[in-house]
N, C-alpha and C positions, 0 to 999 in steps of 0.2 A: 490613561485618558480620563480626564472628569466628566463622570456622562452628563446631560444636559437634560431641559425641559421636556418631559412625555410626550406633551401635545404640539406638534409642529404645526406653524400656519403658514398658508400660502398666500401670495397675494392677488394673482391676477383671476377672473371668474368662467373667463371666454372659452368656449371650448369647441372644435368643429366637427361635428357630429358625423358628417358625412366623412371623411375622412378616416373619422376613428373606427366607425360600422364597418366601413369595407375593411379595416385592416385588422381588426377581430374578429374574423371571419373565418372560421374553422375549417368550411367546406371545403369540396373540391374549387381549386384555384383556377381562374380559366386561364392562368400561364404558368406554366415550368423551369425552373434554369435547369440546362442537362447536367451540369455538376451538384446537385444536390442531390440526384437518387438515394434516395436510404439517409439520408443526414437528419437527424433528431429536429435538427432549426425548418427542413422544406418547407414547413407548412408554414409557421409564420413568415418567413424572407416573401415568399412567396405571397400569400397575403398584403401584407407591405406593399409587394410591387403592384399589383392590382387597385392598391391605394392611390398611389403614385409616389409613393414615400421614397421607396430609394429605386435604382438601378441597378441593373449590371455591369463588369467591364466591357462587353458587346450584348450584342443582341440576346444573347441564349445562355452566357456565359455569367455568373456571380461572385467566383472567388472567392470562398467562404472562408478560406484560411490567410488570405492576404491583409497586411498589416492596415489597420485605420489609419489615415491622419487627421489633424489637428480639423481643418477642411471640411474633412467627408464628415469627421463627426458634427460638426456641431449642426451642418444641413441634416443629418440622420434624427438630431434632436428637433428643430427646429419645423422639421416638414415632417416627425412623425406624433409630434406632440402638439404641431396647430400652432406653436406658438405667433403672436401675434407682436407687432412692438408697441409698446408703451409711451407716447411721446404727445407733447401737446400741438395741438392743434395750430396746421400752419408749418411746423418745425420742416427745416432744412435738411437737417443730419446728414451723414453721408458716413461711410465704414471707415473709407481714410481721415475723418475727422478724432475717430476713437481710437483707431488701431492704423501704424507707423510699416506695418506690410501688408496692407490689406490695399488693395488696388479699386476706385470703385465702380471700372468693368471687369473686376474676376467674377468666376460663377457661381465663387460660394461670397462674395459681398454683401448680399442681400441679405443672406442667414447669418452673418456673423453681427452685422445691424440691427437684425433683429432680436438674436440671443443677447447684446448689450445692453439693448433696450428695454429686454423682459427680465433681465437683473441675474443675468449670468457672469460668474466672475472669469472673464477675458483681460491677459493684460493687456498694456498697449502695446507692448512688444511681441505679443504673440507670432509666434510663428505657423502660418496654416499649412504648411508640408510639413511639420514635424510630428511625429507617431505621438498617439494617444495610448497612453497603460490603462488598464484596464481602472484604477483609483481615480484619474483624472477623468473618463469617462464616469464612473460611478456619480463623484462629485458634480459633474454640469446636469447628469440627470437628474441627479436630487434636486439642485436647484431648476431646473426647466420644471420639475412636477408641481415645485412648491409655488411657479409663478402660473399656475393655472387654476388654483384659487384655494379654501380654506378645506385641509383634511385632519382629520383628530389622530395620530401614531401611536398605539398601545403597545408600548415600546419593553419586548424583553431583552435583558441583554444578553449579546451572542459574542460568543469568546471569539476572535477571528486569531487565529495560532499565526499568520504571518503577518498581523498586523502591527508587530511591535515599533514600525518607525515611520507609519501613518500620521500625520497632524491632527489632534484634535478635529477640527471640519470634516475632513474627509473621512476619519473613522466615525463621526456623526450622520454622514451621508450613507455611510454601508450600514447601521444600523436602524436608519427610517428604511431601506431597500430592504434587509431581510424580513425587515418586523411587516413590511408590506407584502411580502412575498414576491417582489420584482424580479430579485435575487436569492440565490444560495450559494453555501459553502460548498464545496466539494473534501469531505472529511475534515471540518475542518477549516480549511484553507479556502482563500478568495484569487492568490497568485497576483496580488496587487499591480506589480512593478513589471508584468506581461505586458506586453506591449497588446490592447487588445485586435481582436479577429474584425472579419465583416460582418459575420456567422455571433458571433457572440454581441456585437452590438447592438446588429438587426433585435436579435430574439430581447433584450435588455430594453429598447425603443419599444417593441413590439406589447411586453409585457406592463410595461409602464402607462402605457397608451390604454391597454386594458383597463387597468387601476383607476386611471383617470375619470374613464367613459364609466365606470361603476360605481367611484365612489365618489366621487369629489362632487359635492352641491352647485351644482350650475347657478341657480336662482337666490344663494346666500338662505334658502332657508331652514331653519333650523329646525332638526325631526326629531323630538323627544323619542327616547326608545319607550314601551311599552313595558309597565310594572309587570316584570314577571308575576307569576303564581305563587305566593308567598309559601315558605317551610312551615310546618306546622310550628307554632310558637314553643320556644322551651328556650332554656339556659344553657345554649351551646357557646362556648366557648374557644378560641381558638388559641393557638400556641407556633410558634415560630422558631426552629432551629437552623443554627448555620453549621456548616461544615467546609473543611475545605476539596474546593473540586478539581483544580490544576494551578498551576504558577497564574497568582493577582484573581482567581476567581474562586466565590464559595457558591455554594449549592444550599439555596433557603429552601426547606422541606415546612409547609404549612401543614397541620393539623386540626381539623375541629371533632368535637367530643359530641356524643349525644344523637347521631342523627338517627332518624327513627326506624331507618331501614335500610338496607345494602344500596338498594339503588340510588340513594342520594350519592353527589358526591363533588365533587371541588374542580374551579375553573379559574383561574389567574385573569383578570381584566387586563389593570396597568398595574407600571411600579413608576410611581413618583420619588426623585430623588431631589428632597426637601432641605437638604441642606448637603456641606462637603463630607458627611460622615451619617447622615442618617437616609435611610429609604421607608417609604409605605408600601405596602406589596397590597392591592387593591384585589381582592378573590369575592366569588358569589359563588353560592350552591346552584348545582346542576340538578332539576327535576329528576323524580325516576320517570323508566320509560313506561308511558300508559299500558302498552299491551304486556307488558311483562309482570310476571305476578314476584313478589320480593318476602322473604320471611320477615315479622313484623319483630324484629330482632337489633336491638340498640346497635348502632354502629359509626364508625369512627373514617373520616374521611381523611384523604391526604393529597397535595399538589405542591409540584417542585419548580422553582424556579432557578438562575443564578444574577449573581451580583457581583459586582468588583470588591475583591479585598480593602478590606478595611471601611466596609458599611455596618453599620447596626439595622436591624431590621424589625420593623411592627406590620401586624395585616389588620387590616380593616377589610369589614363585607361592605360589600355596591350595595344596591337600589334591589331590592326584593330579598336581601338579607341584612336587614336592620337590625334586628333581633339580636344579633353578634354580640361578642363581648369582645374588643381587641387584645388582640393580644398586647403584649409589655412588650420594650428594646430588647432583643440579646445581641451580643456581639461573639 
């Protein structure tokens, strides 16, 4: 996979607050499905439904292990991410105008209108009873977060071991998802070509939804971060090693020299990949902690990242460690 641009943007701004409050809602839930006792997801599903985001198969009942369709997901997206549709003013549209099985009295009509129009890629031949894998669901959530308006991805890259015959996109989608914390591996593994659960999509809807309500700038305005505390000034220097860490991925180990006391020490930002064969690995020093007392003893920090085979790599410091010196390419 050729990884892509660090900073992803999104495009739509609108987000609905009330929806997303109730369904970030940690408390106690004032409904229960009886099949979730003890299930890791309760609390969010639950959640959700007090939102009014999804349902159950009856009244009490949620089926947390039962397959998604094409259908269910895209309302799961749709009605738990606010999405709104995009269309000018006046416009006609209709579901069966976009999409060749889409009926425009079925009950998921409205949300498949809508995910087309907030720039979800739906074919036209999509089929809405056919199972969703856990990749293609990955995929429409990336794209439903990014049409909810402009978020910056400090993107490291995450070895996914069954990702070998993902598309480029969709291996792009699991990467803005881990580096967000939406998602994770499980050892490892994502189980791409799973058909996914109700139970794992809820919580993926759930968490994304989170994301949204906390990071993504509603008002387009832009928050300069705050110059850190600068390092005491000196000729710290940094250095950059690769190594290899598994099949197609190496392990960059950043080091800088000089720091003036144990407690300083190293924090990876971004890695911008600046061209087909080079990377920047973007690090700043980490403050020591106030209340802790440090031996005033020169010392030598370190922080790891990984990279795809066959990058070169240089670090440059952020913004309150100027003072750097970068490091050179190694390969």
């Amino acid at each position: 996979m050729k990884p892509t641009n660090l900073l992803k943007r999104a495009k739509n701004m609108s987000i609905a607050c009330g929806i997303l409050a109730a369904s970030l809602s940690f408390g106690a839930s004032a409904f229960a499905f009886s099949d979730l006792n003890g299930n890791p997801a309760e609390t969010k599903i639950n959640a959700l439904h007090d939102a009014g985001v999804i349902n159950g198969i009856t009244s009490n009942l949620f089926a947390p292990n039962a397959k998604v369709t094409l259908a269910q997901g895209v309302q799961f997206l749709v009605k738990g991410l606010a999405l709104t549709p995009q269309t000018d003013t006046g416009s006609t549209s209709t579901a069966s105008s976009f999409f060749d099985n889409v009926k425009d009295n079925a009950w998921y009509a409205s949300s498949f209108l809508t995910a087309k129009q907030s720039g979800l890629t739906l074919a036209q031949n999509a089929n809405p009873n056919a199972n969703l894998t856990r990749a293609e669901f990955a995929h429409l959530l990336t794209e439903a977060l990014q049409s909810k308006g402009d978020f910056p991805v400090t993107k490291m890259y995450f070895m996914v071991e069954d990702g070998e015959k993902l598309s480029s996109d969709v291996m792009n989608s699991l990467q803005i998802l881990l580096n967000t914390k939406v998602i994770t591996l499980d050892n490892g593994k994502f189980r791409p070509a799973d058909i996914i659960t109700r139970s794992e999509a809820a919580v993926m809807v759930h968490d994304a939804a989170e994301f949204a309500a906390r990071v993504i700038n509603q008002d387009d305005t832009v928050i300069e971060p705050s110059e850190p505390e600068p390092v005491p000034v000196n000729n710290y220097i940094s250095d950059v090693v690769l190594e290899k860490a598994a099949e197609g991925v190496n392990k960059a180990t950043i080091t800088v020299d000089n720091l003036p006391n144990p407690g300083y020490g190293l924090a990876v930002e971004r890695i911008e990949f600046t061209s087909a064969t080079k990377a920047v690995i973007y690090f700043k020093i980490t403050l020591p902690d106030p209340d802790m007392m440090y031996p005033q003893v020169i010392t030598k920090g370190t922080v790891s990242t990984y990279l795809p085979e066959g990058y070169t790599a240089t670090a440059e410091p952020v913004m309150g460690s100027r003072w750097l010196q970068p490091a050179t390419d190694v390969e």
